[in-house]
N, C-alpha and C positions, 0 to 999 in steps of 0.2 A: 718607360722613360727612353725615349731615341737615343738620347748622348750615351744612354752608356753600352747602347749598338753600332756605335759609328766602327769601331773594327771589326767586326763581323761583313759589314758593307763598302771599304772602303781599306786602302792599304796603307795610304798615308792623304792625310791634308794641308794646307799651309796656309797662314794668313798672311797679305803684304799690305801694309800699311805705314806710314810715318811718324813715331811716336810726337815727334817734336813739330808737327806740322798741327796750328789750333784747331783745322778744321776736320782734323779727326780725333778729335776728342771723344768722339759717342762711339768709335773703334774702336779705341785705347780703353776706355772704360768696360767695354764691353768684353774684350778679351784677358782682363785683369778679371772682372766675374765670372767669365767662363772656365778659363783655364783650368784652374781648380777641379771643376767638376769634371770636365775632360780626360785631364788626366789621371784622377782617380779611376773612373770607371774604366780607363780604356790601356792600361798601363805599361804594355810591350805595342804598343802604338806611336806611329811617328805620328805629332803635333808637332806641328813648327811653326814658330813667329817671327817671320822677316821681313828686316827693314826694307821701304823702299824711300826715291825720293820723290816726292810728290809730283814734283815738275817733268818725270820720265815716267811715272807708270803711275794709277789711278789704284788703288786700296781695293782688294780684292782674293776670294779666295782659289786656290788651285789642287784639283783633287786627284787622286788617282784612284784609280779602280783596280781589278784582277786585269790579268792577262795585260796589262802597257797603257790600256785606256786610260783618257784624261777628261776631265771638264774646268771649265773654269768660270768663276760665277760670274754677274752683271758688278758694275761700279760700286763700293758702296757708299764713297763719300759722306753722298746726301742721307741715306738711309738712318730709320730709328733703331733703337736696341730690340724691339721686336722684329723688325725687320730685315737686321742680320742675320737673327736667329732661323728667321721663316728662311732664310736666303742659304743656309748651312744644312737647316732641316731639305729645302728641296735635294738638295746637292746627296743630301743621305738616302732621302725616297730615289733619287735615279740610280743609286748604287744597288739597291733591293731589286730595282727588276732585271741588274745586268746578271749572268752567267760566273759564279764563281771559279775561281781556282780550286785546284785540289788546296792550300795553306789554309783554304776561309770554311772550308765544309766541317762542317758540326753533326754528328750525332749523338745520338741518348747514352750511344757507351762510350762517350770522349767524358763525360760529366761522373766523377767518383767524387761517392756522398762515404760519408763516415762508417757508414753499412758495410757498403765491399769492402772497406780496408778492416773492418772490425771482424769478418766473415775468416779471414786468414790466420787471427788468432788462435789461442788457447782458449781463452775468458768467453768466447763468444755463445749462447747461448738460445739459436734461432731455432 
């Protein structure tokens, strides 16, 4: 499941959209389903939802990577709920082949399973 890699690849993201404006409705809906999921799997991650006004700036997202890098997605307006989604997934696949910072790097001994901490004990019996 991508979504719940988006911080590993990405240091924060943003949506701008216009709640109140009809023609983004398949936005609004869209980020009212996602949300959730987002921010469960992803939960010392900045998601942020800001408003824009339609009439100054077109619904769209803005990402940021390691080291200062930025991207910023195509229009979505027009776009379907799959389509945003395909539009967020690319924005995550560009994050994967940039160069991490030291805050994004993951190794096998950052990850403590029940084991190690259980290894410390009295009770423990390996």
């Amino acid at each position: 499941m991508w979504r719940a890699q988006l911080s590993r690849h990405m240091t924060q993201a943003k949506i701008f959209y216009d709640p109140f404006n009809a023609s983004h409705s398949t936005i609004h809906a869209w980020v009212r389903r996602n949300t959730p999921v987002i921010s469960y799997f992803n939960q010392a991650w900045q998601w942020m939802i800001r408003e824009t006004d339609a009439n100054h700036r077109a619904p769209h997202f803005e990402v940021e990577y390691d080291w200062g890098e930025e991207a910023v997605s195509r229009d979505l307006t027009s776009l379907s709920d799959a389509e945003i989604t395909t539009e967020l997934k690319s924005l995550f696949e560009k994050g994967k082949t940039m160069r991490h910072g030291p805050g994004l790097q993951w190794e096998e001994a950052d990850i403590i399973d029940e084991l190690d901490i259980r290894q410390g004990t009295a009770d423990y019996q390996g």
